[in-house]
C-alpha positions, 0 to 999 in steps of 0.5 A: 520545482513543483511536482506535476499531477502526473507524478502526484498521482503516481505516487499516491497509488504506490503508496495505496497498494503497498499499504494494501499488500501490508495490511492483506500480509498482516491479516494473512500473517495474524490468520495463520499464526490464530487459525 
């Protein structure tokens, strides 16, 4: 069973933009907490 390109790619923009929102979260978080 092999994943298509379809589902690989799929999964890698998921992965993208939820390390994104976690790193946007963090920054916000850290700017908050020194600011």
């Amino acid at each position: 069973m092999r994943f298509s390109v379809a589902v690989l790619g799929a999964m890698v923009v998921v992965v993208v933009v939820v390390v994104v929102v976690v790193v946007m979260v963090l920054i916000k978080v850290g700017v908050d907490g020194c600011g």
